[in-house]
C-alpha positions as CSV (number, residue, x, y, z in Angstrom):
1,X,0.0,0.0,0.0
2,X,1.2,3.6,-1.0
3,X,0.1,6.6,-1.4
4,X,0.6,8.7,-5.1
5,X,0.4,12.5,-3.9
6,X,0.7,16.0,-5.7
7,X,-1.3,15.0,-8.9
8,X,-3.9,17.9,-10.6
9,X,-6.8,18.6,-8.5
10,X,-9.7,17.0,-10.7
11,X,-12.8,18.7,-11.1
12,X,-14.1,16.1,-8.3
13,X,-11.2,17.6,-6.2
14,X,-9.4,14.2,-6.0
15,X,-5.3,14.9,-5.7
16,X,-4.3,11.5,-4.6
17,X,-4.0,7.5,-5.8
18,X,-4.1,5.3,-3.1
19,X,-2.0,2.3,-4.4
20,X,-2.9,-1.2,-3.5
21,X,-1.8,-4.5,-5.0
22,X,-2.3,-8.1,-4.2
23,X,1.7,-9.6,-4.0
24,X,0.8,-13.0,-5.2
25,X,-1.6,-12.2,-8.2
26,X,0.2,-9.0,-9.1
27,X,-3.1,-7.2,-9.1
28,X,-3.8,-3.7,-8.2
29,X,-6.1,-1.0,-6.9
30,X,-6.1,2.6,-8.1
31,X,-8.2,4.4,-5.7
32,X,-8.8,8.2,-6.2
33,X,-8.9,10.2,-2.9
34,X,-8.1,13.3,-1.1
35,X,-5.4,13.8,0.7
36,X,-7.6,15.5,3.4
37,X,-9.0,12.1,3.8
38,X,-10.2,11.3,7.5
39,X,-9.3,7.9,8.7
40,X,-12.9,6.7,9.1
41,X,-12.9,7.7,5.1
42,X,-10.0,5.7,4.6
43,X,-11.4,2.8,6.2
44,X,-15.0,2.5,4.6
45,X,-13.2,3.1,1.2
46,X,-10.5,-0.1,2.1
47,X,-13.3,-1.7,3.7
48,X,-15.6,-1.5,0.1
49,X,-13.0,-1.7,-2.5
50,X,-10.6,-4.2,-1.0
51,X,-12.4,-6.2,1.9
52,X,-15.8,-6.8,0.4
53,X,-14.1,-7.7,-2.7
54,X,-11.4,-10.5,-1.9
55,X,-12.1,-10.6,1.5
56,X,-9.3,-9.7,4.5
57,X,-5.7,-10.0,3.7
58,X,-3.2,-12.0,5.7
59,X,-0.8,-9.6,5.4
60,X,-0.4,-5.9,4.5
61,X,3.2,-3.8,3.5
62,X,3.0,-0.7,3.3
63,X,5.4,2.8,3.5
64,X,5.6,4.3,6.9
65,X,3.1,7.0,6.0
66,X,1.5,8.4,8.9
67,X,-2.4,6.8,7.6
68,X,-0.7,3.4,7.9
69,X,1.3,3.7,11.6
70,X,-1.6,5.5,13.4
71,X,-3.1,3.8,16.0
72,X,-6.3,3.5,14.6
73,X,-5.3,1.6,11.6
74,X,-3.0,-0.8,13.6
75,X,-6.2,-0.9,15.6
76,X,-8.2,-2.2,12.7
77,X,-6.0,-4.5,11.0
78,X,-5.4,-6.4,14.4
79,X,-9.2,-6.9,14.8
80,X,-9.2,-8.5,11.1
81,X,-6.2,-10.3,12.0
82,X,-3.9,-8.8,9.0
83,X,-0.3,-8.8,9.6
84,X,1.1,-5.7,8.8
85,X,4.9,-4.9,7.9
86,X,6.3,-1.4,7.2
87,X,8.7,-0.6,4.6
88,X,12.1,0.1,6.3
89,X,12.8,4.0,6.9
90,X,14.5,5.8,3.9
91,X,14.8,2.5,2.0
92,X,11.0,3.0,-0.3
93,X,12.9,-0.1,-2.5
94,X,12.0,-2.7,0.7
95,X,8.2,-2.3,-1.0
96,X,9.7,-2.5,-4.3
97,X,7.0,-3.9,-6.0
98,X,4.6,-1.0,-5.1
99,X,7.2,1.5,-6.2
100,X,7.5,-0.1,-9.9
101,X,3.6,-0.2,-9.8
102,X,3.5,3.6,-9.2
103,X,6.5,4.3,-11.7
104,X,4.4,2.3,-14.3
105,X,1.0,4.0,-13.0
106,X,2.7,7.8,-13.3
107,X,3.6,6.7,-16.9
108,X,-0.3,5.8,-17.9
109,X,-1.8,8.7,-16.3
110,X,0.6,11.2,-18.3
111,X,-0.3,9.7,-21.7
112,X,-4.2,10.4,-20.1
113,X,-3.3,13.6,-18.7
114,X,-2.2,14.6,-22.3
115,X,-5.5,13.5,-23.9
116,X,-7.8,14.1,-20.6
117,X,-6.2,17.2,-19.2
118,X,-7.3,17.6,-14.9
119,X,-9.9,14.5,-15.5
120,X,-7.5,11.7,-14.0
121,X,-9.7,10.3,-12.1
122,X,-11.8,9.4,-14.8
123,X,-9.2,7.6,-16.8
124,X,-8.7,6.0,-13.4
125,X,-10.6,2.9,-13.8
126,X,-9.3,2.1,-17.7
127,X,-5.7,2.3,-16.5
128,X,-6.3,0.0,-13.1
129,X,-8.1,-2.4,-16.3
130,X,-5.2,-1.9,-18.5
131,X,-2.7,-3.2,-15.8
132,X,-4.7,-5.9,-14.9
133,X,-4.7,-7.2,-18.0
134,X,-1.0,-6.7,-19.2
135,X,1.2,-9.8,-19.5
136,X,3.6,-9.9,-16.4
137,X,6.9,-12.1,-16.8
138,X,6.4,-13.1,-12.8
139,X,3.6,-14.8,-13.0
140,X,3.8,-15.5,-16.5
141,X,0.3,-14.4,-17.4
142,X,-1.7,-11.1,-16.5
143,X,-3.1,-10.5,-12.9
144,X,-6.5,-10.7,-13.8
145,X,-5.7,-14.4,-15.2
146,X,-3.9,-15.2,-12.0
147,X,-6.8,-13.5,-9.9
148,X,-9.9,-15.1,-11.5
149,X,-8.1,-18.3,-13.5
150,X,-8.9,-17.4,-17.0
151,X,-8.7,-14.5,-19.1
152,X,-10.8,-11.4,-19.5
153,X,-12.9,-10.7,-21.6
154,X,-12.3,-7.1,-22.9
155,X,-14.9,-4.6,-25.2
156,X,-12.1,-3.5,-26.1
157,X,-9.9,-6.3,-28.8
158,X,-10.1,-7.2,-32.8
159,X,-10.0,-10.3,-34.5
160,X,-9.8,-10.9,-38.3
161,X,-13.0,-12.5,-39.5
162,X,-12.6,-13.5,-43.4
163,X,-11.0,-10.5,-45.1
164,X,-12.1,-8.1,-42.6
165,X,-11.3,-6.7,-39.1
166,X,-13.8,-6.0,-36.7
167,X,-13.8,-3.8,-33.6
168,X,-15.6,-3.3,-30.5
169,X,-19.5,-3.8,-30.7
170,X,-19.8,-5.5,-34.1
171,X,-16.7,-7.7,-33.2
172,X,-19.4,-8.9,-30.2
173,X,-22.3,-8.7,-32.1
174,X,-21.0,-10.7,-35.0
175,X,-18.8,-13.4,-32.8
176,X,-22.0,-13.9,-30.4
């Protein structure tokens, strides 16, 4: 778990990507936020995006932001029984993995932020998509694969039919 901080306000006043990926299936979160984000607000929003969906995880690492050492969330994570280890101080490379996912996550949102302008968060849900579906070398597949056992299916892919290539909506339509 880490925070991305000091993007464009959006027009829904979101300045901040809370980063959070599964280590074994390589799969990841994208949640917009504040950075004035109460803790309660913080917890309801983990509690409906990450709990409710793949239930409570064993164990958590995450950078020593202040959200993650308060007492509250040790608090909470000790009543669901989640583990949780801190990245070691001045060394962000301990939680390597979250610190490739935001290098990779930076990169997406400037190509949007060229196309979209302040509307980030919009984009935010077809770039979390995007990276769940790209191959990864690690697990030799893409997370979604690893996550649900077989592979997505997208609105978004061609196929050649006859002499033809179809997109989209009539790819569906004529290959359903």
């Amino acid at each position: 778990m880490n925070f991305v901080r000091g993007l464009l306000r959006t027009p829904s006043g979101y300045d901040t990507i809370w980063v959070i990926v599964d280590r074994l299936t390589k799969s990841v979160h994208f949640l917009p936020m504040k950075k004035t984000y109460s803790m309660e607000k913080l917890t309801r929003l983990y509690l409906k995006e990450i709990v409710c969906r793949h239930g409570v995880p064993v164990s958590i690492i995450s950078d020593r932001d202040s959200h993650f050492t308060s007492r509250f969330w040790r608090s909470l994570q000790e009543a669901l029984e989640t583990n949780l280890d801190m990245s070691t101080a001045y060394q962000p490379q301990t939680d390597g993995q979250s610190e490739r996912i935001i290098q990779t996550l930076e990169d997406m949102l400037r190509a949007c932020v060229i196309d979209f302008r302040s509307s980030w968060d919009c984009q935010l849900p077809l770039v979390e998509f995007s990276y769940n579906n790209s191959y990864h070398v690690s697990i030799k597949g893409a997370p979604y694969e690893a996550l649900y056992g077989r592979k997505c299916r997208s609105p978004v892919c061609w196929s050649e039919v006859k002499d033809s290539q179809l997109t989209g909506p009539k790819l569906i339509r004529d290959t359903t």
